[in-house]
C-alpha positions in Angstrom: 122.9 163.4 117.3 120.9 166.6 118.7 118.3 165.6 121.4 115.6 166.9 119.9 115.5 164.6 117.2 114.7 162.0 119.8 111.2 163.0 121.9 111.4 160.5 124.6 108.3 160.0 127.7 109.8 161.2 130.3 107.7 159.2 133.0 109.4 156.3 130.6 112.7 157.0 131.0 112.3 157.8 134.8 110.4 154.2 135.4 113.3 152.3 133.5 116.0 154.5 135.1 117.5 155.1 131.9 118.6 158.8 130.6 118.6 160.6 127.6 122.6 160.2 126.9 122.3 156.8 127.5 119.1 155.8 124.5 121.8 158.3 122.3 124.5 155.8 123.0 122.3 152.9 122.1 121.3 154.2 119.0 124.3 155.1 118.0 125.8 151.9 118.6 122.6 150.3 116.7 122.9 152.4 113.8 127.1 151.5 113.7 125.8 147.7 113.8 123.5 148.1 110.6 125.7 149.6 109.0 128.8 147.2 109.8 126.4 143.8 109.0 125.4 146.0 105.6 129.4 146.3 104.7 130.0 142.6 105.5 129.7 140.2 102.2 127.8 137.2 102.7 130.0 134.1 104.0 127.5 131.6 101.5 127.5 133.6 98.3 128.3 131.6 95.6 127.2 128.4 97.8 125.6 125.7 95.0 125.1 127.4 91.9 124.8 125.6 88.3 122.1 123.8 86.0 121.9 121.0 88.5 120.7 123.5 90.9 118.1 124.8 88.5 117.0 121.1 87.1 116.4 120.2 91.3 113.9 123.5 91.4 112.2 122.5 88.5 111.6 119.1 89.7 110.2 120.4 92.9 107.3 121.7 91.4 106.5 118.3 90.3 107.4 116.2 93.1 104.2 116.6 94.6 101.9 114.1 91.9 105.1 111.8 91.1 105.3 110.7 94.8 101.6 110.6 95.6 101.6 108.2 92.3 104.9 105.9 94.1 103.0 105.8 97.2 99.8 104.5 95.8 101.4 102.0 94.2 104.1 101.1 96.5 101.6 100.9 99.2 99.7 98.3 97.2 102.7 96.1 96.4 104.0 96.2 99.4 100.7 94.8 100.4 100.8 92.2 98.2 104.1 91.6 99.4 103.0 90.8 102.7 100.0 88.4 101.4 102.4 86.5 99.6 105.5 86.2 102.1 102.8 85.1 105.1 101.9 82.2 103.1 102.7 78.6 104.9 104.9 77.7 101.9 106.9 81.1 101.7 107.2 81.7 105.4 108.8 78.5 106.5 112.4 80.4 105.5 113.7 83.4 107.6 115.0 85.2 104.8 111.3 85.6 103.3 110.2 86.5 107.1 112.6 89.5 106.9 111.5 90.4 103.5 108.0 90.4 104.9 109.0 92.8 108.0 110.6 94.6 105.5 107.5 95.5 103.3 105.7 96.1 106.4 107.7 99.2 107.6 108.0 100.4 103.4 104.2 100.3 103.6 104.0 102.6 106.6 106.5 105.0 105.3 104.4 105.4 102.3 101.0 105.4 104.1 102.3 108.4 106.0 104.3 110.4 103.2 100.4 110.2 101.4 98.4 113.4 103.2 101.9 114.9 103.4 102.8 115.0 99.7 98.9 115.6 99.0 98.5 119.2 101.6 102.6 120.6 101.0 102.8 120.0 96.9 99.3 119.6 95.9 97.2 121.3 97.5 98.9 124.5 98.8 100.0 127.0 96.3 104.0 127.2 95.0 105.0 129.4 97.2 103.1 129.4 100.3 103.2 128.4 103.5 101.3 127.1 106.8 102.1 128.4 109.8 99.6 126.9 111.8 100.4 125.4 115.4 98.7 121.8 114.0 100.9 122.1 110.5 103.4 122.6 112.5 102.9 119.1 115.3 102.3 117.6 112.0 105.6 117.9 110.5 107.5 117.0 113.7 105.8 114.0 113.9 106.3 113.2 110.2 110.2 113.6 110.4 110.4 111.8 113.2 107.7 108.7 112.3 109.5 108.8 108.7 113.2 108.7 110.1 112.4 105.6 112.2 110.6 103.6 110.3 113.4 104.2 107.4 115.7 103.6 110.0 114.1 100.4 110.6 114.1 99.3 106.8 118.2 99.9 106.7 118.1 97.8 109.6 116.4 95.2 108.4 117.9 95.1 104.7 121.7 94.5 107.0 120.4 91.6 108.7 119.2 90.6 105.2 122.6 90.8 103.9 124.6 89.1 106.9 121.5 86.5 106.8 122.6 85.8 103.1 126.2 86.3 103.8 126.1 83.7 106.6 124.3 81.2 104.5 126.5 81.4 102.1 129.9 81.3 103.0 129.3 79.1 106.5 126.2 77.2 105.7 127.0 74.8 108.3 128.7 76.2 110.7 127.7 78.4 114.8 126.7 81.2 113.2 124.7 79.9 111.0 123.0 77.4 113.5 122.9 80.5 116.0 121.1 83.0 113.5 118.8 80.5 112.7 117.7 79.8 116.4 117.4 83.6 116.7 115.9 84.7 113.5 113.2 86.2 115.3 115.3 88.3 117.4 117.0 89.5 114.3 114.3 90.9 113.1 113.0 92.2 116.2 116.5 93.9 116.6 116.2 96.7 114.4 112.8 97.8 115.8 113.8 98.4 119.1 117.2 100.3 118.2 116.2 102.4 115.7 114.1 104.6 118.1 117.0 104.8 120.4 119.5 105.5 116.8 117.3 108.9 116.4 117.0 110.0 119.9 119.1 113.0 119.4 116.4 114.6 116.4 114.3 114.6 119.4 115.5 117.2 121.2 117.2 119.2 117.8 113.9 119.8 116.6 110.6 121.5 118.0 108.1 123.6 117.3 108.7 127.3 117.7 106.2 130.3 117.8 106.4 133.7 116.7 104.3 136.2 116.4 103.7 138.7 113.7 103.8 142.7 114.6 102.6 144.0 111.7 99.5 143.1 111.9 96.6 144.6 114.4 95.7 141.2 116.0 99.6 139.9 116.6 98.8 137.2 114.8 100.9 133.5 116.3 102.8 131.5 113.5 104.6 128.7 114.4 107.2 126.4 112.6 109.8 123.5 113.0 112.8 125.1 114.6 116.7 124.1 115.0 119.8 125.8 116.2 122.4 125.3 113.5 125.1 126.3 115.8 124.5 124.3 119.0 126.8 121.3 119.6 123.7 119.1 119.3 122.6 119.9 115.6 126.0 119.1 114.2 126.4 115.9 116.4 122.7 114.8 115.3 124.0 114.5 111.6 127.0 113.2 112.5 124.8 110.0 114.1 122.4 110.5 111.0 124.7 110.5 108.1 127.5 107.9 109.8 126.1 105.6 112.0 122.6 105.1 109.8 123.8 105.8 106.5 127.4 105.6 105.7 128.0 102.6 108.1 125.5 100.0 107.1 126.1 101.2 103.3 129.8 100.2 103.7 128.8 96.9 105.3 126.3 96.1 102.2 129.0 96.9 99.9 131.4 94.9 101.1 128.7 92.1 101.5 127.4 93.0 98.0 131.0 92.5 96.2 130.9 88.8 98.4 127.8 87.6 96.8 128.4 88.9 93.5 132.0 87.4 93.9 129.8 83.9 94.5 127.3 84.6 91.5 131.1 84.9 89.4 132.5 82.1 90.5 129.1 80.3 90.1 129.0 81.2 86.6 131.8 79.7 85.9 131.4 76.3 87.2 128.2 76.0 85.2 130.5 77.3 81.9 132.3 74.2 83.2 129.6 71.9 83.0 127.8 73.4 80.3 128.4 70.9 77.8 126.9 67.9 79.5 126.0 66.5 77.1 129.1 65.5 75.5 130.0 62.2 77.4 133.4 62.3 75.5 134.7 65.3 76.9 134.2 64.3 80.2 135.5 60.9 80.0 138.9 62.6 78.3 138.9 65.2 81.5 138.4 63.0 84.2 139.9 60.0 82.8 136.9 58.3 83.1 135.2 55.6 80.9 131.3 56.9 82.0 128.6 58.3 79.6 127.0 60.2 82.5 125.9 63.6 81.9 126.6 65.9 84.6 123.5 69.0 85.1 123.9 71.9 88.1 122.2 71.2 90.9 118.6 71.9 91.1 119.0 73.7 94.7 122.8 75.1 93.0 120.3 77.4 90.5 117.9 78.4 92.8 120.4 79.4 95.7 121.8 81.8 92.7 118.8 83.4 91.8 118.1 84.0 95.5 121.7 85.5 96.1 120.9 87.3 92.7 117.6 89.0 93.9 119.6 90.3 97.1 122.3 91.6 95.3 119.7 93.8 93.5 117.6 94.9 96.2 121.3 95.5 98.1 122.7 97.7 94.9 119.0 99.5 95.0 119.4 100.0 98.5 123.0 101.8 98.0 122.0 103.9 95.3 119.1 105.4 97.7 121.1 105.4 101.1 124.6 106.4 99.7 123.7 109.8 98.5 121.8 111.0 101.4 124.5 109.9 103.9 126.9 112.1 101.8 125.0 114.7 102.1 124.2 114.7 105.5 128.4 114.1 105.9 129.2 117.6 104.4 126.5 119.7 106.5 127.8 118.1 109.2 131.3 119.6 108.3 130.5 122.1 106.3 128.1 123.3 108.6 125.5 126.0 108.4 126.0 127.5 104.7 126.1 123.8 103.0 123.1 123.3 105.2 121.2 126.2 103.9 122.2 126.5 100.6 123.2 122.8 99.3 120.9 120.9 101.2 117.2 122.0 100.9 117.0 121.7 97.2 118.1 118.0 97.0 115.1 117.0 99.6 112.3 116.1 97.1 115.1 114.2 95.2 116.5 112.4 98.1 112.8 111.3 99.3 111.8 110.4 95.9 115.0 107.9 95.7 113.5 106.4 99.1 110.0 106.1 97.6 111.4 104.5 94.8 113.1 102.1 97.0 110.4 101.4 99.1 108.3 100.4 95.9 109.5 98.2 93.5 110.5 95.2 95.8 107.1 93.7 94.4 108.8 94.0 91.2 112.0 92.4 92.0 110.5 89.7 93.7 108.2 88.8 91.0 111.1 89.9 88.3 113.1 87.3 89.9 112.0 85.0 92.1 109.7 81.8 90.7 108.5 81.3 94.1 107.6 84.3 94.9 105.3 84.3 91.4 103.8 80.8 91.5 102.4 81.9 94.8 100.5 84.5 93.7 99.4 83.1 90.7 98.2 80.6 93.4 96.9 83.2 96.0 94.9 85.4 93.1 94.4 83.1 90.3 93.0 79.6 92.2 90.5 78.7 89.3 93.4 78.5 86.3 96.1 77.5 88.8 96.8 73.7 88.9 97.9 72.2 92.5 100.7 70.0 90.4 102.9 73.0 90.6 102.5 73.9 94.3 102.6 70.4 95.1 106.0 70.1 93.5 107.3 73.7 94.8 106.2 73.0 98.6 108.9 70.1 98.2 112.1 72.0 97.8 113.4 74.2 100.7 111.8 77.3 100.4 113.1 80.6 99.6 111.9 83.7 97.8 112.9 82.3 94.5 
């Protein structure tokens, strides 16, 4: 390249000791660079294409007013929740007391995701951005607040299962007697571990400022920044999606096939009975001479529905908690183009499925659980609400059914 197609200060060049040959050399390896990084196909073309892909974007656009709509309402169920699990009669049993802490950390989840969802989807334009420094704090602080608390809530919905598990299949035995000394502890547990489960996002993610040269003023933007190739990112959702995902959704399975296993074999001892009312069948099968009719157990029904609700809120629980841990699995070994390419678009989805989650346990409970709905027809409705029925539900041990 001829030197005069490079006019260089001279008082420059002589202040950074550097001379004419060697700014040639540099350019010349800058421009062989380019033009190597221009010749080099992309390593993530191709990387998750398809209608799924397309049906993700769409939804995107609407995320925005579906979750502000969840969080409204979840955020007043799960209050109602609360009113009716701190009653005397409901919070005698530890299961409801979990169920309570439970609706407590949902609540706060959606309280925060509100102003989110409202300033990214609603109110800012498809398309655009803000790259202010407070925008910026904001969104660390929401990842973080939103992966503890939602930490907390798959911590809590274990010990909910074990609880259940424990009751169960050794109702009378250490464990039992243990967790029920130390149901407070049990709940208190996930709180103070789920802070130290999400240490490592800590230090993963910050805020980074840049600063934008083509404009007069040098205008500062700033934004959430991570290294995809330091050791750290990829160990981060390793901890994420194995330890707080996959883990605990493992453990609820197995625990969700025991219960349901109970509910079977449940079933059939009532198909046994079911014809009570037929003395002479039962004095041919037992050899017997008695007219007695033979019902379930009152406290046999209810333990059912109660192992029935948690089954459901265990399945609901899966069907949220399984999908994210997956993906979180692959960008930890696929690394940087699943990450880029793969995981982005399934975000609205995945924190839809959590909102969603987080939101219709006040429909479970009063879908399921008799308890749960004679004490708020108590709590809201006192004037057409007769005290015979309280009277006669404060007698029986008291669960959320």
């Amino acid at each position: 390249m001829p030197q005069s197609q490079l006019p260089l200060n001279e008082t420059l060049l002589k202040d950074l000791e550097l001379t004419s040959s060697d700014i040639q050399d540099f350019v010349k390896l800058l421009f062989d660079f380019q033009k190597k990084n221009q010749s080099q196909p992309d390593e993530c073309q191709g990387y998750c294409q398809g209608d799924i892909y397309k049906w993700l974007r769409a939804y995107n656009g609407i995320h925005g007013y579906v979750s502000l709509l969840i969080c409204i309402f979840g955020t007043i169920a799960n209050i109602l929740n609360i009113m009716v699990l701190t009653r005397k009669e409901m919070a005698k049993a530890p299961i409801n007391n979990i169920l309570k802490w439970l609706a407590v950390a949902d609540m706060f989840v959606m309280l925060e995701y509100i102003p989110y969802t409202t300033y990214q989807y609603i109110y800012m334009r498809p398309g655009e951005k803000d790259l202010s420094y407070s925008w910026a704090v904001y969104l660390l602080i929401h990842m973080h607040f939103t992966q503890i608390l939602h930490t907390i809530s798959i911590g809590l919905t274990v010990t909910l299962a074990v609880w259940r598990y424990v009751a169960i299949r050794h109702p009378n035995g250490n464990c039992a007697n243990f967790l029920l000394a130390h149901s407070r502890e049990a709940i208190l547990f996930p709180f103070i571990i789920s802070p130290i489960l999400c240490l490592p996002t800590y230090f993963v993610f910050k805020v980074r400022e840049t600063l934008e040269v083509d404009t007069r003023e040098h205008e500062a933007m700033y934004h959430v920044y991570f290294d995809t190739d330091s050791m750290l990112f990829r160990f981060n959702f390793w901890i994420h999606s194995v330890i707080i995902k996959l883990i605990p959704c493992f453990i609820l399975t197995v625990i969700s096939l025991v219960l349901m296993h109970v509910l079977c074999e449940a079933s059939r001892r009532r198909l046994k009975l079911k014809d009570y009312d037929n003395p002479t069948k039962y004095a041919i099968q037992l050899n017997l001479n008695e007219t007695k009719s033979r019902r379930p157990p009152r406290c046999d029904r209810r333990n059912d529905r109660t192992t029935l609700l948690l089954v459901a809120v265990l399945i609901l629980f899966l069907v949220t908690e399984f999908p994210q841990g997956l993906l979180g699995l692959l960008s930890g070994m696929l690394e940087k183009c699943f990450f880029a390419h793969c995981y982005p678009p399934f975000g609205e989805l995945m924190d839809l499925l959590a909102l969603i989650n987080a939101a219709v346990g006040f429909v479970l409970y009063g879908l399921m659980s008799k308890q749960f709905r004679t004490t708020f027809r108590s709590l809201f409705f006192k004037r057409h609400f007769g005290s015979s029925e309280m009277t006669r539900l404060t007698r029986v041990t008291t669960t959320c059914v």
